[in-house]
Structures are given as C-alpha cells and as structure tokens.
N, C-alpha and C positions, 0 to 999 in steps of 0.2 A: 504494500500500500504506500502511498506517496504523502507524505508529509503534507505538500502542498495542498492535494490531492486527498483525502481520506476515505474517502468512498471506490477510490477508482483503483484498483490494481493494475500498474501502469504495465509492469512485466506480462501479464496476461494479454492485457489489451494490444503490445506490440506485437505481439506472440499470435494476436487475432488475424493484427493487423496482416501480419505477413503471409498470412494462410488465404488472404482475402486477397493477396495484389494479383492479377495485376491492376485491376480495378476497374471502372466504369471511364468512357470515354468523358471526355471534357467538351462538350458544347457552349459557347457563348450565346447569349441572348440572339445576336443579329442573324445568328449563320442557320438559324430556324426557319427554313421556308414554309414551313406550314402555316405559325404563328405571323398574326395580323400585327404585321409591322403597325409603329407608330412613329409619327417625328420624333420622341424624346426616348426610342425604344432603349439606347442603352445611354442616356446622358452623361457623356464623358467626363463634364465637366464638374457632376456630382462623384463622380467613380473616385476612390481612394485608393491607389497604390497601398499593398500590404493591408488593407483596411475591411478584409472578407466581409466579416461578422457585421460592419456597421452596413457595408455596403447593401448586403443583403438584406436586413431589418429597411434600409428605405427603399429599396425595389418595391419590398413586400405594402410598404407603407403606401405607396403610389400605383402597386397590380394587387390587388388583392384576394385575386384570384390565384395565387400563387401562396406556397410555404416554405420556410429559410428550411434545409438540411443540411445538420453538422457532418462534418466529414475531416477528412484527412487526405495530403498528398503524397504519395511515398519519391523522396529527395535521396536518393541513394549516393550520389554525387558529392554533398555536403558533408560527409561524415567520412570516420575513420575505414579503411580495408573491413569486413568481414562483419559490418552494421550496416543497419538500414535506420534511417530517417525518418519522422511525419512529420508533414509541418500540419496546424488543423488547421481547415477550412470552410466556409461557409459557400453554399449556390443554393440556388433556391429552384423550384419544382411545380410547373404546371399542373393545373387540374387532370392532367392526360398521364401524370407520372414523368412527363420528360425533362431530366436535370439541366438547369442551365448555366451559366460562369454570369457573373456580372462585375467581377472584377479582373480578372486575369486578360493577359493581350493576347492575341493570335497564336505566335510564337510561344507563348508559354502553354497556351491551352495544347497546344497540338503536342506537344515532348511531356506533358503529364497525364496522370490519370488518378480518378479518385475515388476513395473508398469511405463508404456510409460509413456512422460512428457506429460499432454495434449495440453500444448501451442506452441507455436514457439520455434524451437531450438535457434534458434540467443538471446531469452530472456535466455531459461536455460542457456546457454555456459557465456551470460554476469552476468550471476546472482552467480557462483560457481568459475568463472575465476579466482578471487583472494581470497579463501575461503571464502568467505562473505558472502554466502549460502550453506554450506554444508551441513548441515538437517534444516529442518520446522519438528514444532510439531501439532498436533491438537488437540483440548481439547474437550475430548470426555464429559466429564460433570465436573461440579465444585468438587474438593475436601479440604474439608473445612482444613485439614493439610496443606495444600499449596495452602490458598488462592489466586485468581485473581483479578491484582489492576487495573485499566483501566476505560476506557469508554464506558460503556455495552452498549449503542448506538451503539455505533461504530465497538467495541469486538477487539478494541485496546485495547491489555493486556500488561502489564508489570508483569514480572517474580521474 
C-alpha cells in the first residue's frame, strides 16, 4: 500500500497495469468522423498541456453528453532498463462508448496507448489530486545497475 496512496496497492495495480498493455488506441476529439463536428470541437486555446484531468472535467462541462475516464499511459521510455512507467490520464467517453484524447497532440496520441484504471474512480481522482501519484513504475525484473532495496516479502522497494 502507498503511503501516499492508502487504499490503492500500487504494486498490484502496476502488476495490473502491465497485464492490460498494450492498451486501447488513442483517439483525439477531431479525428472522429462520425461525431458532429463543432467550431469549438477541441478548443485549443482552452487545452492545457500536461493538464488531462482538468482538461477533461471542462470538455465534460461544455458536452455533457460525455464522461471523464481515468486511465493510465504506459511511458516505457522514461524509466530505468527492465520497468515500465504510467503516467495517469484523463479522456473522456461518448455516449456510444468511444474514448477520446482532449489533450494530447497528434504525435503523441498516435506513439501511445491507454489503459482504463481498473479500480474505482473516487480512489484514482484521490490518489493524483495533488500530484502525489502521477506515474507508478513496475519492475519488470531486477537490474543489478540499479539495485532494489526493500522487503522482498513484501516487494516494498525503495529506489
């Protein structure tokens, strides 16, 4: 369990995570042909770089026919040899079920992919509320350059 975190067991949850990648494609708002375009359909100039979670909460504020879904991106890149990365994220979800990006660019949407939170929204929203969780890691095997100090019972690690 995570200090920060009390409810959420973070090792499980990577451990979910990674069982779930490679994930769901990334769709932006605009690239929906289906969906009755609007003039202000993804409003740039409201879009918040890094800003998922807020960005989605005014989508929704403004389509209300839609709902925020917490998720996670797997950032395998960022992190050391022999872990995997999430950073969380926010899109939000047509009445039809179809997930869409309202903050990420082209380029980013098209090299990632995303995976629902498995647990309770009320736990993600309290767990990232005040950056206190913005990525978990999971450690795909020991690498002896960056040993693991902890309690291998446990798989309480220290970094």
């Amino acid at each position: 369990m995570s200090e920060l975190v009390p409810d959420m067991d973070l090792k499980h949850l990577a451990a979910t995570l990674h069982a779930s990648m490679p994930g769901e494609k990334i769709t932006l708002v605009e690239d929906d042909d289906d969906h009755d375009h609007h003039d202000d359909e993804r409003d740039d100039a409201g879009r918040k770089p890094n800003r998922c979670h807020a960005n989605a909460v005014r989508w929704i504020d403004s389509h209300p026919d839609y709902r925020i879904v917490p998720g996670w991106i797997p950032v395998p890149y960022e992190t050391l040899p022999n872990r995997l990365r999430f950073h969380s994220h926010s899109m939000v979800e047509d009445a039809s079920g179809q997930l869409r990006d309202v903050t990420l660019t082209a380029d980013q949407a098209s090299s990632h992919r995303f995976i629902r939170h498995p647990g309770p929204t009320d736990a993600f929203y309290a767990a990232v509320a005040n950056q206190g969780l913005p990525s978990i890691e999971h450690v795909l095997a020991p690498d002896p350059a960056w040993p693991i100090q902890g309690d291998p019972n446990t798989g309480d690690a220290s970094f």
